[in-house]
C-alpha positions as CSV (number, residue, x, y, z in Angstrom):
1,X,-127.4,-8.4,-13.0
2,X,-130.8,-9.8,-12.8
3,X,-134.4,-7.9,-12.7
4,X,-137.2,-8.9,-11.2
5,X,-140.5,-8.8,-13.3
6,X,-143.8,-10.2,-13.2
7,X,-142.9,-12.5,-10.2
8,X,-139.5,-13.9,-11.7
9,X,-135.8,-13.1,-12.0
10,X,-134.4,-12.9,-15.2
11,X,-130.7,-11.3,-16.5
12,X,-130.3,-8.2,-18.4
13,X,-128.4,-8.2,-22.3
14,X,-124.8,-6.7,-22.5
15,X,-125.5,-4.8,-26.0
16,X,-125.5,-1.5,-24.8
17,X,-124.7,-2.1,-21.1
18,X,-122.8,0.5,-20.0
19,X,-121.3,2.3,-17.2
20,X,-124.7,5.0,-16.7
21,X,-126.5,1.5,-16.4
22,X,-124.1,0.3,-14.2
23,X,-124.4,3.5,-11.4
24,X,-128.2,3.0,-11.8
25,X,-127.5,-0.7,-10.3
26,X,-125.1,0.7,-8.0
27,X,-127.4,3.5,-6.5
28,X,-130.5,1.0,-6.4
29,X,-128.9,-1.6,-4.3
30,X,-126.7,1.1,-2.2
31,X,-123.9,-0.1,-3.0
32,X,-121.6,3.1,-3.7
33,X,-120.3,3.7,-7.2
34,X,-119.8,2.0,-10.3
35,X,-116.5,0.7,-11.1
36,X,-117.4,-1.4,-14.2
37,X,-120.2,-2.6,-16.4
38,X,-119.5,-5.6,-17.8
39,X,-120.9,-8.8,-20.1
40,X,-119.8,-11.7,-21.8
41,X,-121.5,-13.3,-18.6
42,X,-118.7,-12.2,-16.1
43,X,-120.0,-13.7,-13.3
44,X,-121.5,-16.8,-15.1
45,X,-124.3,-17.5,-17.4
46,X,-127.8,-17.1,-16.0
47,X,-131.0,-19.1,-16.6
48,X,-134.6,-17.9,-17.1
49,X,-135.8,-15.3,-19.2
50,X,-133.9,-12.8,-20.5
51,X,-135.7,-9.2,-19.4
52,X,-134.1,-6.7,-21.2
53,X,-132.0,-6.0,-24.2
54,X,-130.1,-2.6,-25.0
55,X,-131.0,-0.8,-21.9
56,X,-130.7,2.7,-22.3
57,X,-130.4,4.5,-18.7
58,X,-129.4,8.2,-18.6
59,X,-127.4,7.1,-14.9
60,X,-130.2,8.9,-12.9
61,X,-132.9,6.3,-12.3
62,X,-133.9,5.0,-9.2
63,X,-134.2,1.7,-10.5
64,X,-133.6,-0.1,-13.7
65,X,-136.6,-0.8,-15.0
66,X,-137.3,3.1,-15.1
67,X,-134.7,3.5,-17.9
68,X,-135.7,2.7,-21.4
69,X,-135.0,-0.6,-23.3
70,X,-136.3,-2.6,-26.3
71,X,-139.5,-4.3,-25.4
72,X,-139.3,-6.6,-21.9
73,X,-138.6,-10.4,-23.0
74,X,-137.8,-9.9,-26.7
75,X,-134.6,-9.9,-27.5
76,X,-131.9,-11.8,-29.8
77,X,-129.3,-12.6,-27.2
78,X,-128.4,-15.6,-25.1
79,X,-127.5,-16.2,-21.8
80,X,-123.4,-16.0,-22.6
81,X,-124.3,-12.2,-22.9
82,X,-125.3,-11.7,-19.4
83,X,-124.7,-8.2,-18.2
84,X,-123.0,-7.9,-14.8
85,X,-121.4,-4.7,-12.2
86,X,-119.1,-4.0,-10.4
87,X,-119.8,-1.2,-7.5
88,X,-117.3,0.4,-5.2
89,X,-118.8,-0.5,-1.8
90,X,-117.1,2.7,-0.5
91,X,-117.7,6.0,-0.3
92,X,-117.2,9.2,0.4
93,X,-119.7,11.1,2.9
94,X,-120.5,14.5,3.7
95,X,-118.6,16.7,0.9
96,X,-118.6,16.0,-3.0
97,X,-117.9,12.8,-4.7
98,X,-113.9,12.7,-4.0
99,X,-113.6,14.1,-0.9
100,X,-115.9,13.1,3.1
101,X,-115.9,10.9,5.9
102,X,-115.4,7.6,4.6
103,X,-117.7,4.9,4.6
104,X,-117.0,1.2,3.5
105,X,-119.8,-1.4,2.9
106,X,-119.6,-4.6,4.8
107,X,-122.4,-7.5,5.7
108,X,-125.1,-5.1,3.3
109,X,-124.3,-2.3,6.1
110,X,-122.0,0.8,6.0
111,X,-119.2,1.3,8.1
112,X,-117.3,4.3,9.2
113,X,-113.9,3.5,9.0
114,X,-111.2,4.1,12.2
115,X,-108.2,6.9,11.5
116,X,-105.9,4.0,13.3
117,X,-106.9,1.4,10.5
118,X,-105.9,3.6,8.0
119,X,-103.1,5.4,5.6
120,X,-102.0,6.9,2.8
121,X,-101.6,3.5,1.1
122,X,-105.5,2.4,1.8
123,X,-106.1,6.1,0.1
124,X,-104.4,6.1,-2.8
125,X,-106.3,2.7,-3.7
126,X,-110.0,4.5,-2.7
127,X,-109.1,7.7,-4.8
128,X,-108.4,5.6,-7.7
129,X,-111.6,3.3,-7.2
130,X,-113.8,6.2,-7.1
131,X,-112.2,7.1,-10.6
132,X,-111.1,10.4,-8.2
133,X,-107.4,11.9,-8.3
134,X,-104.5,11.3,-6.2
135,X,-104.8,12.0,-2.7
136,X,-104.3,15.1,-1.0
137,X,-104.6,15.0,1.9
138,X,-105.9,12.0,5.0
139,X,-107.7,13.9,7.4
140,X,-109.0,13.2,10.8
141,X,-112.4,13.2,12.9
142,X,-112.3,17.1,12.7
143,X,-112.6,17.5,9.1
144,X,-116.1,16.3,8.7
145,X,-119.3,15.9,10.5
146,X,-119.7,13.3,12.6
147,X,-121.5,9.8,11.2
148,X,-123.9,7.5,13.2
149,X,-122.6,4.3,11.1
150,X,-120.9,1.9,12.8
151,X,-117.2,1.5,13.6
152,X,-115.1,-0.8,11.0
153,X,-112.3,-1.4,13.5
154,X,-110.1,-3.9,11.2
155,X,-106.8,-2.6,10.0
156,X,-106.8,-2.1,6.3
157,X,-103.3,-3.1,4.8
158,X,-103.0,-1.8,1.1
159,X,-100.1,-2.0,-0.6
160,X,-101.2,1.1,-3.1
161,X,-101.2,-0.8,-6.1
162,X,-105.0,-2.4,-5.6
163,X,-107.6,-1.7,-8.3
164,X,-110.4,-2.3,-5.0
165,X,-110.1,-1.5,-1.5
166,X,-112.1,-4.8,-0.8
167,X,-108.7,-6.3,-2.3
168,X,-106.6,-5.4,0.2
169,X,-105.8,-7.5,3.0
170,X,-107.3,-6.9,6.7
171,X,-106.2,-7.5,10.1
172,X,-108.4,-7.0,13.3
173,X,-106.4,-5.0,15.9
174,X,-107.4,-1.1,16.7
175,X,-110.8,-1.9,18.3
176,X,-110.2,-0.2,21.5
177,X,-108.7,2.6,19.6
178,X,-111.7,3.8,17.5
179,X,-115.2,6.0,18.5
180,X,-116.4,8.3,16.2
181,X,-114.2,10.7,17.7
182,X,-112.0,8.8,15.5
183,X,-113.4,8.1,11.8
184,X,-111.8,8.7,8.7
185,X,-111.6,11.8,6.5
186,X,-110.0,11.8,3.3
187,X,-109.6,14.5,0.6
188,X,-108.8,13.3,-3.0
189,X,-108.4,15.7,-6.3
190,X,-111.4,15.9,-8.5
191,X,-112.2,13.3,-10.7
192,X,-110.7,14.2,-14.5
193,X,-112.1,11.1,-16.5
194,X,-111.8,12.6,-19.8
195,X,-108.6,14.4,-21.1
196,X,-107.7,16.2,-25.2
197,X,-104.8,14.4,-26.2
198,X,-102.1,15.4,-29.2
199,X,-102.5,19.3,-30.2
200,X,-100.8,22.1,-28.0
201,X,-104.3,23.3,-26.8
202,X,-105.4,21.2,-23.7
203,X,-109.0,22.4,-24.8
204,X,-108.6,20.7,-28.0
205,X,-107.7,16.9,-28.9
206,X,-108.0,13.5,-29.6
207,X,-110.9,12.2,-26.8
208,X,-109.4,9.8,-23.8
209,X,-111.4,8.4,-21.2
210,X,-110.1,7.0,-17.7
211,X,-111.3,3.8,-16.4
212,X,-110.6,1.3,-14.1
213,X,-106.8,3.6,-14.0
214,X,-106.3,2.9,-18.0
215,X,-106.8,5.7,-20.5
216,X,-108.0,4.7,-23.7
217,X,-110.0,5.9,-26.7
218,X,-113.4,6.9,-27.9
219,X,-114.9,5.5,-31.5
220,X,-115.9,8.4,-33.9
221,X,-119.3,6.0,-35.0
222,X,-122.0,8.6,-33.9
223,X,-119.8,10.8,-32.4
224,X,-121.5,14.2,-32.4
225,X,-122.0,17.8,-31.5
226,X,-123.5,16.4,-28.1
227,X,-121.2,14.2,-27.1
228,X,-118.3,17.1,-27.5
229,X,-120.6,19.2,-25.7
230,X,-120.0,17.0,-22.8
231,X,-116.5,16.8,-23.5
232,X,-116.0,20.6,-23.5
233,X,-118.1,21.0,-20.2
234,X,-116.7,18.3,-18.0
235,X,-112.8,20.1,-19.0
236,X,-114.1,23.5,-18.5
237,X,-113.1,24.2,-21.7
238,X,-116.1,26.3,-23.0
239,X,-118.5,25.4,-25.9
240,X,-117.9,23.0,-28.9
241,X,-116.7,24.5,-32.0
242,X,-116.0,21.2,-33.9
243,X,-116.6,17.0,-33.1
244,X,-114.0,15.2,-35.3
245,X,-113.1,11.6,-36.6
246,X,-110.5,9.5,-38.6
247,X,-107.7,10.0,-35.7
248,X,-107.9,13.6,-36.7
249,X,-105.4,14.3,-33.7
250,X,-103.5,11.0,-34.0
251,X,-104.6,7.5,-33.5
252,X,-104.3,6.8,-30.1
253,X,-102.9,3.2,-28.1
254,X,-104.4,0.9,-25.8
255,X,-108.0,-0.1,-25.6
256,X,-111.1,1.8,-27.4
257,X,-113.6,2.2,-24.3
258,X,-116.4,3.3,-25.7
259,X,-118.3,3.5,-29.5
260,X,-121.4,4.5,-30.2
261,X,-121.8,7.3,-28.1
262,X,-125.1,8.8,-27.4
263,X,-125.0,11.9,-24.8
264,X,-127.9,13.9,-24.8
265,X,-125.4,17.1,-23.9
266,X,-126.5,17.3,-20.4
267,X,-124.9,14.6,-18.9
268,X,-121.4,15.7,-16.1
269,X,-119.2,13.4,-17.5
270,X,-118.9,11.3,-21.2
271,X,-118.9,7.9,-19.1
272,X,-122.4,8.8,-17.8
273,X,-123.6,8.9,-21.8
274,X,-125.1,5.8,-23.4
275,X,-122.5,3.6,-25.9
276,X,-122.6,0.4,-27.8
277,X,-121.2,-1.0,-24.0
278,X,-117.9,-0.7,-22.3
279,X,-115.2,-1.3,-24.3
280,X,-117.8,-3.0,-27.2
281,X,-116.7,-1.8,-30.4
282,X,-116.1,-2.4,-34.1
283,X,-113.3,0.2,-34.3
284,X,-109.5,0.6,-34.6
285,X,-107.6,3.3,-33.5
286,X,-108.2,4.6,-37.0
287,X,-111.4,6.3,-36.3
288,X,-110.5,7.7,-32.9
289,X,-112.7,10.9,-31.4
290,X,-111.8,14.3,-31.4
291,X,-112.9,17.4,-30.0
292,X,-112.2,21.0,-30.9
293,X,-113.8,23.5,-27.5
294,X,-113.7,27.1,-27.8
295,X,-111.9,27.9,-24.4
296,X,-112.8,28.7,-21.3
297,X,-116.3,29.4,-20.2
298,X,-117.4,33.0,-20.4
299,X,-117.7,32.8,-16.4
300,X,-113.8,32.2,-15.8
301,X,-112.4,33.5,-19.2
302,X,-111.4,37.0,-17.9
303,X,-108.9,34.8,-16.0
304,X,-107.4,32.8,-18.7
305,X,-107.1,35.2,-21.6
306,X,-104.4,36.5,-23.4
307,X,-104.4,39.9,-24.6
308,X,-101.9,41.7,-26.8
309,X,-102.6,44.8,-27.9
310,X,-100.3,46.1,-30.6
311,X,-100.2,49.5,-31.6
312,X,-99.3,50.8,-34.7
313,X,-98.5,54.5,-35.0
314,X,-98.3,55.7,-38.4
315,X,-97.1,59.4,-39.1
316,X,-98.3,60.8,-42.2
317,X,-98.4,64.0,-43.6
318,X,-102.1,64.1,-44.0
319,X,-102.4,63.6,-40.1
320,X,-101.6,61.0,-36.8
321,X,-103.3,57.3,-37.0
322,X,-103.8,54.5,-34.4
323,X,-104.3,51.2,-35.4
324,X,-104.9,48.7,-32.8
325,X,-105.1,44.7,-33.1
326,X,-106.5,43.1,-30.4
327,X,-105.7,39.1,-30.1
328,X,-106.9,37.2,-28.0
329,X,-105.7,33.3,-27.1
330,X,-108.0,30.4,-26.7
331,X,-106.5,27.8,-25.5
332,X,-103.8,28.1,-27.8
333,X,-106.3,29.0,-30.6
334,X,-105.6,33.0,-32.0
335,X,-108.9,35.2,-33.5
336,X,-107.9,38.0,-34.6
337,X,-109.9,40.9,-34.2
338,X,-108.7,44.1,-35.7
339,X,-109.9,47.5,-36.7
């Protein structure tokens, strides 16, 4: 990544580079979404100043140098800690994130992309790019509102397995075949990059977050009411009651994503917060995140609720009386409530 400032490119410092930087890159250059934020100078080391150190976006931002970072040119890293992105180049038109008329970017221009070129292979590799669910369903020109983008007519040949659609190998022959009668719908489940791992509840658990199709842990340094808040929110699983540490729920396997975690406790999803940087840490699976949420949301808890009502009839000589105990579940979680 490199910013332009004061009539000169310079690169950006990896401390603190993260994916909410990452989808402000992504959205500025119209590229599609962010697949990975990386450093260590990825892509090679750069030369020239260094702009910016520990930027700090909240994933919104037009444009990088709107999000917050220590002061422009001062900074303590060198150029072997260049920041660098990854972006989908595809996308999904039309609907929500995971589901539209699908567009892929080629020669810095977006394509519509032929129903003949395309099949349930090529989706399961964009469904898991856009950090979406398994496809459901490959739909046709009918599903979705025409587009005005031109025609990518090359056959896409997946093999299912690909991390990146621009991975997959191509071959040009449906280009008499395609209009935009013709363009390419697909329909993946919703994305779920977060999941409560090792209690009974699945509104309660150690914290797991998807990327790049590997689950892995969260750090508990500054984990915090906020950051569960997110949590709790992006499972549907009410408000936080408790943000816990030490492996409370187990230690977890594989690699710790994220450390340092600062969510304000609006953010959609935990990989839009602020971190140390992806998968930058000081941490072992010792001090693994936890999150404790009340439930449901009061908006769809009437649906999820278990209620036993027990009723205790007592006959004594002095008269007749009721007791009733009303328990109700959450999540696997009992409060009793009794009278």
């Amino acid at each position: 990544v490199e910013v332009h400032h004061r009539g000169q490119w310079g690169t950006v410092c990896e401390r603190s580079w993260d994916m909410a930087d990452a989808a402000v890159v992504c959205r500025e250059l119209d590229c599609g979404e962010p697949v990975d934020a990386l450093g260590d100078a990825h892509f090679g080391p750069g030369s020239g100043p260094i702009w910016t150190n520990r930027s700090t976006c909240i994933g919104s931002e037009s444009t990088l140098k709107n999000c917050g970072s220590v002061e422009w040119g001062v900074y303590d890293c060198d150029h072997t800690k260049d920041a660098g992105v990854i972006c989908s180049g595809l996308r999904l038109t039309k609907n929500s994130s995971c589901s539209g008329r699908l567009e892929i970017l080629h020669n810095q221009t977006w394509m519509s992309v032929c129903d003949a070129a395309f099949d349930q292979q090529d989706a399961e590799v964009v469904c898991r790019e856009l950090d979406c669910g398994a496809p459901v369903q490959v739909l046709g020109a009918a599903a979705f509102d025409r587009g005005d983008a031109q025609m990518w007519t090359q056959e896409i040949q997946c093999r299912g397995n690909e991390s990146q659609i621009h991975l997959c190998p191509t071959s040009p022959s449906h280009e008499n075949n395609c209009s935009h009668d013709n363009y390419q719908g697909l329909l993946c489940t919703d994305k779920k990059n977060v999941r409560l791992v090792g209690d009974n509840s699945r509104c309660a658990g150690r914290v797991e977050v998807l990327h790049r199709g590997q689950w892995g842990t969260v750090c508990d340094l500054g984990w915090d009411m906020a950051d569960a808040a997110v949590v709790c929110r992006e499972l549907d699983c009410g408000e936080p009651v408790d943000a816990l540490g030490d492996a409370h729920f187990g230690s977890g396997s594989g690699p710790i994503w994220m450390s340092l975690v600062l969510c304000t406790g609006s953010e959609s999803t935990l990989k839009n917060c602020g971190s140390s940087g992806w998968s930058k840490h000081d941490c072992t699976h010792n001090s693994d995140s936890g999150v404790i949420c009340s439930g449901k949301s009061c908006n769809s808890l009437s649906m999820d609720i278990v209620t036993q009502i027990i009723i205790v009839i007592i006959s004594l000589s002095t008269g007749l009386y009721i007791i009733y105990i009303l328990s109700l579940l959450y999540s696997g979680y009992f409060i009793q409530i009794s009278d």
